[in-house]
C-alpha positions in Angstrom: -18.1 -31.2 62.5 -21.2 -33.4 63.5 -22.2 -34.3 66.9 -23.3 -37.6 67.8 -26.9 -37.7 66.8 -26.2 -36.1 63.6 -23.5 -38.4 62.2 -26.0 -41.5 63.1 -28.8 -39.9 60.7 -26.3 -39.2 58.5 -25.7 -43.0 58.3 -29.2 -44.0 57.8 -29.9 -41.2 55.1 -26.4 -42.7 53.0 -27.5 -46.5 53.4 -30.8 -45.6 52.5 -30.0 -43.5 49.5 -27.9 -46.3 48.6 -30.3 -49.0 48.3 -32.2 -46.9 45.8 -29.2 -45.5 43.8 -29.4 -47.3 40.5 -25.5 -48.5 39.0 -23.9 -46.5 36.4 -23.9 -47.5 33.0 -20.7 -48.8 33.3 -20.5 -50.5 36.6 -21.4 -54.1 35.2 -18.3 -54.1 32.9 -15.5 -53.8 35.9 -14.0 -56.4 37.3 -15.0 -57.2 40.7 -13.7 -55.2 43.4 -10.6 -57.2 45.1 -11.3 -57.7 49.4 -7.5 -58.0 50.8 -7.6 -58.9 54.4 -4.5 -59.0 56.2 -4.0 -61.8 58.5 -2.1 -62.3 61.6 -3.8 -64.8 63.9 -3.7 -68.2 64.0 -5.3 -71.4 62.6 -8.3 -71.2 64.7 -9.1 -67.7 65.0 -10.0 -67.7 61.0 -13.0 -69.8 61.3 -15.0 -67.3 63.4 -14.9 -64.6 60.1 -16.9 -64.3 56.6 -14.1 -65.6 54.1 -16.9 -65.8 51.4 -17.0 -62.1 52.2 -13.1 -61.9 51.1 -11.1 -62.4 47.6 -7.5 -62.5 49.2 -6.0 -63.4 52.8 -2.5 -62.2 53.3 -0.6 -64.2 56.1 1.2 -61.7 58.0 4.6 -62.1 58.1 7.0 -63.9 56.7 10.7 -63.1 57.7 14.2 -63.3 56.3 16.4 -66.3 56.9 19.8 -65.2 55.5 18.7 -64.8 51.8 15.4 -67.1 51.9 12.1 -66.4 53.1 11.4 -67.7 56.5 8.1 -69.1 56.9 8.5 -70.7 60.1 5.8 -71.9 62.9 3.9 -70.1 60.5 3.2 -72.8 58.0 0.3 -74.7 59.8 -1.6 -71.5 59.5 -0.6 -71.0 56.2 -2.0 -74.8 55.4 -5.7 -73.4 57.3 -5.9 -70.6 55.1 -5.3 -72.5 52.2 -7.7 -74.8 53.2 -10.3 -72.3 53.0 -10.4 -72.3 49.3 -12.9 -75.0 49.7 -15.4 -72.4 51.1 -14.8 -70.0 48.3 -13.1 -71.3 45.5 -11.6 -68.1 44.4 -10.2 -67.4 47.0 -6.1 -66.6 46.9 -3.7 -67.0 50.1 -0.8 -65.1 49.8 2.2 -65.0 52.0 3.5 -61.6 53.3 7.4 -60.1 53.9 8.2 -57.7 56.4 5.8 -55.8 58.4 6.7 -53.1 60.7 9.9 -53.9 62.3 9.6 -57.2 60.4 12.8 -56.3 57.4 15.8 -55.3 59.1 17.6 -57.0 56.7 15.6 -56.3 53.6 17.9 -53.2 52.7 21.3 -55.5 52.4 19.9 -58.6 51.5 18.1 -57.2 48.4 20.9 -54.8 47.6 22.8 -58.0 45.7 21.3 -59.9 42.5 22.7 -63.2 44.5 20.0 -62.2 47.4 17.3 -61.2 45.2 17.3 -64.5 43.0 18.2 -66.4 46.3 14.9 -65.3 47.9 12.8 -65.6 44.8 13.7 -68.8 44.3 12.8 -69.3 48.4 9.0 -67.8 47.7 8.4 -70.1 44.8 9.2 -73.5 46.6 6.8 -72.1 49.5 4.4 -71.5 47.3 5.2 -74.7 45.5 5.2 -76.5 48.8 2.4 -74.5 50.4 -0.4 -73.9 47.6 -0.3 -70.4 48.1 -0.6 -68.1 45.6 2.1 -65.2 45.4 3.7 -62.9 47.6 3.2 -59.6 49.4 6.1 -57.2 49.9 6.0 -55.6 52.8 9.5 -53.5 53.2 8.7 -50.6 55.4 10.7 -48.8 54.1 13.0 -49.2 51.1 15.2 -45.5 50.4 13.9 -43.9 53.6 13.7 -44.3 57.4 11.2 -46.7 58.5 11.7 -48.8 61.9 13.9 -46.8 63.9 17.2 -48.6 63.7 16.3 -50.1 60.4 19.2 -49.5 57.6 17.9 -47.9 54.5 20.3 -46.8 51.8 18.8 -44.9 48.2 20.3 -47.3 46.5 17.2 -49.5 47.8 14.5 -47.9 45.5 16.3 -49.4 42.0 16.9 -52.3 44.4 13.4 -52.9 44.9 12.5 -52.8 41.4 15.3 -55.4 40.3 13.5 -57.7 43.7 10.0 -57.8 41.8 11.6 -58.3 38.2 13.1 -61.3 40.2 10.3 -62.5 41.7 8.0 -62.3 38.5 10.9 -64.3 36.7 10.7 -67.0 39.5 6.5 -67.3 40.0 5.8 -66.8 36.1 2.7 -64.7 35.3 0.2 -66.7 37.1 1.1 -66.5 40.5 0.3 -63.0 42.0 2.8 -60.2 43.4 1.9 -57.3 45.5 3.8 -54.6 47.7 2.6 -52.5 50.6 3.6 -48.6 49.9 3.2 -46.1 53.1 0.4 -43.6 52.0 2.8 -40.4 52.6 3.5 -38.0 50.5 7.7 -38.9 51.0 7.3 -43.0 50.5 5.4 -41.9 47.1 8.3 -39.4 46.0 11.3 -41.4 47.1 11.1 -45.1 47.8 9.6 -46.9 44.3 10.0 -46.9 41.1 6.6 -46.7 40.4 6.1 -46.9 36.4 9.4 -49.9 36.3 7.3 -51.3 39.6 3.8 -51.1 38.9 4.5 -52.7 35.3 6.0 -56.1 36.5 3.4 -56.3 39.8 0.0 -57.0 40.2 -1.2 -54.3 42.5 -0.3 -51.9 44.9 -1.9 -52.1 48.4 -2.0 -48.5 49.8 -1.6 -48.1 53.7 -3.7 -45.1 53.8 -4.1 -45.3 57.8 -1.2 -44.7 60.2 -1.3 -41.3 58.5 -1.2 -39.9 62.0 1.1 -42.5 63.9 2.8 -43.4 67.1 4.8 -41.2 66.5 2.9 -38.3 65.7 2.9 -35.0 67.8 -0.3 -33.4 66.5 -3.5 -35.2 66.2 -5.2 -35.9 63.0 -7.5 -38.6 61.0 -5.1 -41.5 60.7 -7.0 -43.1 58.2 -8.8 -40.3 56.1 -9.9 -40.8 52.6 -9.5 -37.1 52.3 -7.4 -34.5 52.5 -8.2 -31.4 53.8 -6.8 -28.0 54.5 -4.7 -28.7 57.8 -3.9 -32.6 56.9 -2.8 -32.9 53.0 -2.2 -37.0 53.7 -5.4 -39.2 52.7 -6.1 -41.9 50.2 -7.2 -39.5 47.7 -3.9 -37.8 47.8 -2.0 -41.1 47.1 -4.1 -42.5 44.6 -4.4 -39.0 42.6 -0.4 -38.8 42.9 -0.1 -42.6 41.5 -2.8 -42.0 38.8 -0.9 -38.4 37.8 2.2 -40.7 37.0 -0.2 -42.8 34.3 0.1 -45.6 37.3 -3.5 -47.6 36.2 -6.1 -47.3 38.4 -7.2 -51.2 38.0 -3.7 -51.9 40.2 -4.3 -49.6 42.6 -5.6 -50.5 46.2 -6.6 -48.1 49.4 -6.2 -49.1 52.6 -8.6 -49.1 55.6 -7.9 -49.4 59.5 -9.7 -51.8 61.8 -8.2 -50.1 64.9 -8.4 -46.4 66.1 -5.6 -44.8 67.5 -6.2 -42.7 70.5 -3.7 -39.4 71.6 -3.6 -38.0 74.9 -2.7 -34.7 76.4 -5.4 -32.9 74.0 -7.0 -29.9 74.2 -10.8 -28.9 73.4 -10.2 -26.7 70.7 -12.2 -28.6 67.5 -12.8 -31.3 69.5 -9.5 -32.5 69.6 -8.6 -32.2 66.0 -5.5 -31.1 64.6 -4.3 -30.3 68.1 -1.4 -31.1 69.9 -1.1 -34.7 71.9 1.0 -37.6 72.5 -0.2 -41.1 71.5 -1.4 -43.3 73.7 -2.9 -46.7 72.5 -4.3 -48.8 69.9 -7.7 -50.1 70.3 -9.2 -52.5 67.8 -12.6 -52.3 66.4 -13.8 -55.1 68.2 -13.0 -53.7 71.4 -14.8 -50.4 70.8 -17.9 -50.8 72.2 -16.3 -51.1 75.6 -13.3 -48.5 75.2 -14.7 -46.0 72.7 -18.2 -45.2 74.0 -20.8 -41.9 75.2 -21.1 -43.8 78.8 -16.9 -43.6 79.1 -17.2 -39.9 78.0 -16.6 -39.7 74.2 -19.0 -37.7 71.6 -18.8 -39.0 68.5 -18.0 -36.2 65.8 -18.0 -36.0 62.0 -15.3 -34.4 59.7 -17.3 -34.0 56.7 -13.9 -32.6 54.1 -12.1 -35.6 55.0 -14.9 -38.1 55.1 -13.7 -39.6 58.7 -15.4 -39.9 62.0 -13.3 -39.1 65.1 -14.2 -38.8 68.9 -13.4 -36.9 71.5 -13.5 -37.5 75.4 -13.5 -33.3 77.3 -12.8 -34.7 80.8 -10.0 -37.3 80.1 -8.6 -34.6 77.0 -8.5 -38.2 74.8 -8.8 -38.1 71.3 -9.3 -41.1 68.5 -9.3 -41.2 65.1 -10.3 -44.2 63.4 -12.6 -45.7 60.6 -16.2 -46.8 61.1 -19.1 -48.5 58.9 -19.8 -45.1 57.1 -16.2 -44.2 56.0 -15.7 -47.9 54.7 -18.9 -47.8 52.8 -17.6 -44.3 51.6 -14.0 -45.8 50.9 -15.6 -49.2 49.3 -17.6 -46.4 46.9 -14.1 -44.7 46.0 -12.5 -47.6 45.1 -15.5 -48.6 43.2 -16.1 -45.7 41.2 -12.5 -45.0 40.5 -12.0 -48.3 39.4 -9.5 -49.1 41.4 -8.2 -53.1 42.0 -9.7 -52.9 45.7 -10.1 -52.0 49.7 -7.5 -53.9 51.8 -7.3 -53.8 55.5 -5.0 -53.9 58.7 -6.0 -56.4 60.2 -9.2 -59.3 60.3 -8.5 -60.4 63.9 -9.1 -56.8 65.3 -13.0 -57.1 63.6 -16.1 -58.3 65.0 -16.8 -61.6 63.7 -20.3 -60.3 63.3 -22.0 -57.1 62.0 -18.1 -55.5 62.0 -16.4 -53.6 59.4 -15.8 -56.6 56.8 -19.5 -56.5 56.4 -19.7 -52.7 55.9 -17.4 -54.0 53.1 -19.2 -56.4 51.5 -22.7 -54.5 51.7 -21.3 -51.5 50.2 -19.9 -53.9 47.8 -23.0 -55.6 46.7 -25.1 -52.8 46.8 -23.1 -51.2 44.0 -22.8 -54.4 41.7 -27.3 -54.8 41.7 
């Protein structure tokens, strides 16, 4: 584990090797890497962020109404983002189901063809209505527990596959669909479908963060791209179980966090890794430099197996896991190189308009395509 000083060298030595790395042979033929940004604020907040710097916005969330999607006081937002398009042409909105604690129905209301068709035919005529341009799933979870309280049935996982077979058969081919899957090892065993799933979809948007979670007893790196000898969850470990099923890499799509979770109760041992503590907040990226800092007692370390920086505070036993501009220009090189679909993130309002983690994106983005 690196200290402080250290870890910042190390993150002039990458960008610098970087620039002067020259592409592989076969970087020019991919297609561009896909920059998902999940979105949850409102019409105004948008304007203060890059979207040239993005290839999809997904408006975060859409609900249930009986059968039919619910778009709601949401749909003035929905008109902004859309509007956007006139910035960057390419760009394509898409609406999102669900969320956590956001599909207490999903499990009945899907478990009928009469629901699924109902709903499908609900998305297109918001998308009709809207100019959007497909849908994100976002069932958390289908087949296994998700938000406490939430029913969940097995029956769910076939379920969901007969919900996307619906939904292509309402939007036709060009609209686009996409599903969120938890990045744990027992949402990628039991709750899709994947080779039925993955053949009617357009991608797969892996939450590979809240790998440690609020409700988590041991600490860990929440979003780490890899696993290591005391934490087998990562985005490695999802996308080599998807690709070991023959899943294609081109739809597959790793996560990144904007936010660091932070654990009290934690011992010194390792800094604070892999130790026992109780979470205790959610701090977003843009609120870092006056919550996550040396001058309020946290060092900054390192974990070079997992690829993921991490800090701990001795005198207030705090701990925080979290991503930072060298993990995403790490992750953004993973996707790349394994030719994956994209990076998606949770969520553009907790960034910093300026010099934040979207740009970490995007430079490590460019600096591969030259």
């Amino acid at each position: 584990m690196m200290p402080l000083r250290l870890y910042q060298l190390l993150v002039l030595l990458l960008i610098v090797c970087q620039c002067q790395a020259q592409p592989s042979a076969n970087s020019t033929a991919r297609r561009p890497l896909a920059v998902l940004a999940y979105y949850s604020g409102d019409a105004t907040e948008i304007d203060a962020y890059n979207v040239q710097q993005l290839t999809h916005i997904i408006y975060s969330f859409c609900h249930l109404d009986g059968n039919e999607l619910l778009v709601g006081k949401g749909e003035s937002i929905i008109r902004k983002l859309v509007s956007l398009k006139q910035k960057n042409p390419s760009l394509k909105i898409l609406l999102s189901l669900g969320g956590w604690g956001g599909c207490k129905t999903c499990s009945d209301v899907f478990a009928t063809a009469a629901g699924r068709d109902a709903f499908s035919r609900s998305v297109k005529a918001w998308t009709d209505k809207l100019g959007t341009d497909g849908i994100d799933l976002d069932w958390e979870y289908p087949a296994i527990e998700g938000h406490p309280g939430h029913p969940y049935k097995v029956e769910d996982r076939a379920n969901f596959t007969e919900l996307v077979i619906s939904l292509r058969k309402a939007l036709g081919k060009k609209q686009e669909i996409s599903f969120a899957a938890g990045g744990f090892t027992k949402f990628l065993e039991e709750s899709i479908e994947w080779k039925k799933v993955m053949a009617v979809v357009d991608r797969v948007n892996i939450m590979s963060y809240d790998l440690i979670n609020g409700y988590s007893t041991v600490t860990g790196h929440h979003p780490g791209l890899y696993s290591t000898a005391v934490q087998k969850e990562s985005a490695d470990n999802a996308v080599h179980y998807l690709l070991a099923l023959g899943i294609p890499a081109n739809k597959l799509v790793i996560g990144a966090a904007f936010y660091a979770r932070v654990f009290e109760g934690v011992d010194s041992v390792g800094h604070g890794l892999n130790r026992p503590g109780k979470f205790k907040s959610f701090i977003p990226y843009k609120h870092f430099s006056t919550s996550i800092t040396p001058e309020l007692g946290y060092t900054f370390y390192w974990d070079d197996v997992a690829k993921a920086p991490y800090a701990y505070n001795a005198d207030k036993k705090l701990f925080a896991t979290f991503d930072d501009s060298l993990s995403l220009d790490l992750k953004t090189r993973y996707a790349l190189d394994k030719g994956l679909n994209g990076i998606m993130f949770w969520e553009l309002t907790l960034d910093k308009p300026e010099q934040g983690l979207l740009q970490a994106i995007d430079i490590a983005r460019q600096r591969k395509r030259k």
